[in-house]
ZANU-22491 format. One record per residue: residue number from 1; residue in three letters; x, y, z of N, C-alpha, C, O, CB in turn. Coordinates in steps of 0.05 Angstrom, whole numbers. Atoms other than C-alpha are relative to their C-alpha. Glycine has a CB too. Example, Ala and Ser with C-alpha at 12.3 -4.5 7.8 and 13.67 -1.06 7.14 Angstrom:
<1, "ALA", <18, -24, 0>, <246, -90, 156>, <18, 24, 0>, <39, 24, 13>, <-20, 1, 25>> <2, "SER", <-16, -24, -1>, <273, -21, 143>, <-15, 22, 14>, <-5, 44, 18>, <9, 9, -29>> 
This chain:
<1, "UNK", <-5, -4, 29>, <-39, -47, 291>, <-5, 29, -8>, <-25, 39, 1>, <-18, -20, -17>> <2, "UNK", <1, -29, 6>, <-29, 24, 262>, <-12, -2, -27>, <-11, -18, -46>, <29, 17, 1>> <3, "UNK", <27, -2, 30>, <-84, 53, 213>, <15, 8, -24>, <6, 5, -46>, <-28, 29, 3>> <4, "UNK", <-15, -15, 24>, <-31, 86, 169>, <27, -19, -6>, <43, -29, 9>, <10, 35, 10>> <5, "UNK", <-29, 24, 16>, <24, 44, 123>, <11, 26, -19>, <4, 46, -31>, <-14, -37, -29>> <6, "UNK", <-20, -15, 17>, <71, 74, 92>, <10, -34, -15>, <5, -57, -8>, <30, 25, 22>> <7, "UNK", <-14, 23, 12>, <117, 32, 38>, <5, -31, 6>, <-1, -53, -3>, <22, 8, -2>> <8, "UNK", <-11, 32, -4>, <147, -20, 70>, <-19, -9, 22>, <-19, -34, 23>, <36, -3, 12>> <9, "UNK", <21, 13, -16>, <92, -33, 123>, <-16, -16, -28>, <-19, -39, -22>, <-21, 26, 21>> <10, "UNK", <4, 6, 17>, <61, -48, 48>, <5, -23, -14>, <-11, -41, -22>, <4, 14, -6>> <11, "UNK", <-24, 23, 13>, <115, -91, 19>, <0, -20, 27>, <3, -43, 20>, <40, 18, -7>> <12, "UNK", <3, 17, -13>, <109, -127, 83>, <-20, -15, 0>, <-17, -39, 4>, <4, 5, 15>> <13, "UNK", <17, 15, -1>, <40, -144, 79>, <-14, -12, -25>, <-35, -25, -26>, <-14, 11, 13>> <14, "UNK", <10, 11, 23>, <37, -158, 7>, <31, -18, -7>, <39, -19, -30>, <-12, 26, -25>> <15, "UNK", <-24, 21, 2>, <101, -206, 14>, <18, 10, -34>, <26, -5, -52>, <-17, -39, -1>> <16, "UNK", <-15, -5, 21>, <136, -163, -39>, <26, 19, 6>, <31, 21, 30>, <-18, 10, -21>> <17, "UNK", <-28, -22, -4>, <203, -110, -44>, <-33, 26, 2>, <-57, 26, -4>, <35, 4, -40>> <18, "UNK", <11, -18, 5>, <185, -47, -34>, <0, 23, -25>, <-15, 42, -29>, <4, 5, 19>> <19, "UNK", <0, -13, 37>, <206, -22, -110>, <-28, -10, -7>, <-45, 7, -14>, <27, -18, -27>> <20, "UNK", <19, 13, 8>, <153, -72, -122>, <-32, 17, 4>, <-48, 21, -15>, <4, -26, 15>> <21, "UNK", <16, -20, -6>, <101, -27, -80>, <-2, 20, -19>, <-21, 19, -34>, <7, 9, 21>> <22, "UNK", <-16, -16, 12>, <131, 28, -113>, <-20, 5, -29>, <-37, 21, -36>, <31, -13, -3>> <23, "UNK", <15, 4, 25>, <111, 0, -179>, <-33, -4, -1>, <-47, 8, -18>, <13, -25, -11>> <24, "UNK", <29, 2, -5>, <39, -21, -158>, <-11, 26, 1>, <-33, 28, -11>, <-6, -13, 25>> <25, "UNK", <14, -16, -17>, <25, 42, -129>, <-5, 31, -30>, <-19, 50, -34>, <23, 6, 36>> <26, "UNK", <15, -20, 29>, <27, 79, -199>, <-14, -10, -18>, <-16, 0, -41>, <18, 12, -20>> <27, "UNK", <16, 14, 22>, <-17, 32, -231>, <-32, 5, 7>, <-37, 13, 30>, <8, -36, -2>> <28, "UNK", <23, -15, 3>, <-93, 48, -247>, <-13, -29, 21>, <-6, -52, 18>, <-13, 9, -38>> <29, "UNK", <10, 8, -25>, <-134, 21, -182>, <14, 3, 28>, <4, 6, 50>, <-6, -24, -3>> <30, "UNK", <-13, 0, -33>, <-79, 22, -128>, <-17, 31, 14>, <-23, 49, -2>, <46, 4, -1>> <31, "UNK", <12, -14, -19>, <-112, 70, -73>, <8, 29, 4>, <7, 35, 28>, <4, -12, 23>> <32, "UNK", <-10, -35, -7>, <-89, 149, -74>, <14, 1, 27>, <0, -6, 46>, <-30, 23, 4>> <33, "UNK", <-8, -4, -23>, <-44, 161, -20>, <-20, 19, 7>, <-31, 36, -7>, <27, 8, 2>> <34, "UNK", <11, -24, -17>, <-77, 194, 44>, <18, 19, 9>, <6, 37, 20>, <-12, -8, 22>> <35, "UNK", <-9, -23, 3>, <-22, 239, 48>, <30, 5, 2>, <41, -6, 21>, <-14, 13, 17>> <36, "UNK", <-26, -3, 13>, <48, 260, 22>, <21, 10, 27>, <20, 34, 24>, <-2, 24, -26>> <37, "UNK", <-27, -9, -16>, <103, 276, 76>, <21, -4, -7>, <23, -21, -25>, <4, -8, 22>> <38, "UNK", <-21, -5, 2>, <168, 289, 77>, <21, -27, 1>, <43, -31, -9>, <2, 18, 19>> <39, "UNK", <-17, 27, 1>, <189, 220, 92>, <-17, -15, -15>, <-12, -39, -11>, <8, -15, 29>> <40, "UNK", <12, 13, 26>, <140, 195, 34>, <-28, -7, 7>, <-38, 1, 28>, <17, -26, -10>> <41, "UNK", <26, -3, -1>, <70, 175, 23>, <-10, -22, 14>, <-1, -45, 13>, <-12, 3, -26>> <42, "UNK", <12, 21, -22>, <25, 140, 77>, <-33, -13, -15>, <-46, 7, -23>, <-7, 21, 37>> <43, "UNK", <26, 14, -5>, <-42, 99, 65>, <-18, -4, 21>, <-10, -11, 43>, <3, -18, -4>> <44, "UNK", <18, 15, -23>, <-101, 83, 104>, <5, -29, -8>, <3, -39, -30>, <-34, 7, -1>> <45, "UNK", <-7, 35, -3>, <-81, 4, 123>, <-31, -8, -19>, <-32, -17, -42>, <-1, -16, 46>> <46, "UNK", <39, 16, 4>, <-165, -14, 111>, <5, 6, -33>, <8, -13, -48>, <-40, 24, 20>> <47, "UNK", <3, 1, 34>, <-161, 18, 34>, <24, -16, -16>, <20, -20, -40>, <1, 34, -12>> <48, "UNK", <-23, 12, 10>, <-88, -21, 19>, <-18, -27, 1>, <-22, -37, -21>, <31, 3, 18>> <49, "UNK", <3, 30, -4>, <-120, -89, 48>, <-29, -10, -14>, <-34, -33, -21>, <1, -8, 34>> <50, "UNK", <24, 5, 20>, <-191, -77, 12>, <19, -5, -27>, <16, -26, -39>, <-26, 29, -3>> <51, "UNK", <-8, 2, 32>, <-146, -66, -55>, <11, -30, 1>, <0, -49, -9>, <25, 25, -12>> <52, "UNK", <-10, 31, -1>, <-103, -127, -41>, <-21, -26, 2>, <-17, -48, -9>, <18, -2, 28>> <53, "UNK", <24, 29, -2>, <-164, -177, -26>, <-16, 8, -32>, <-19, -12, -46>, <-34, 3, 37>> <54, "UNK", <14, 4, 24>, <-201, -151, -93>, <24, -1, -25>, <17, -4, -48>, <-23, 26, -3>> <55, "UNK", <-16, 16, 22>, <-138, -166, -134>, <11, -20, 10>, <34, -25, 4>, <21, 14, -12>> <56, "UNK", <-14, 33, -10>, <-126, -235, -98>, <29, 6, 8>, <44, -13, 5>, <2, -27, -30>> <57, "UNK", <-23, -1, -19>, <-62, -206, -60>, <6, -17, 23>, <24, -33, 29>, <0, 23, 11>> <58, "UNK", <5, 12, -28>, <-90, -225, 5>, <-23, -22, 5>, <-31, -35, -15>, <-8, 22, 19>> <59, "UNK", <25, 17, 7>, <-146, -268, 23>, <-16, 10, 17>, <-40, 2, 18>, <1, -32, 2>> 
């Protein structure tokens, strides 16, 4: 399992589109991207799946 998600690794594990991400990801708590590239912004997996379990995403 890779430490870094990007979008749709995202949208996959929160069973949504990835617009949907998209939209999450400018709302006040989603996680700060760890860092912007050229082919778009990545996450640490561990801070996506902490946010998802404390808003009942995941379990």
């Amino acid at each position: 399992m890779h430490h870094l998600v990007g979008i749709r690794e995202i949208a996959s594990l929160l069973a949504v589109s990835p617009q949907r991400v998209h939209q999450l990801s400018i709302t006040a708590g989603f996680p700060a991207p760890t860092a912007e590239l050229a082919s778009g912004r990545i996450w640490h997996r561990e801070e996506i799946e902490g946010w998802a379990r404390e808003v009942g995403r995941i379990e």
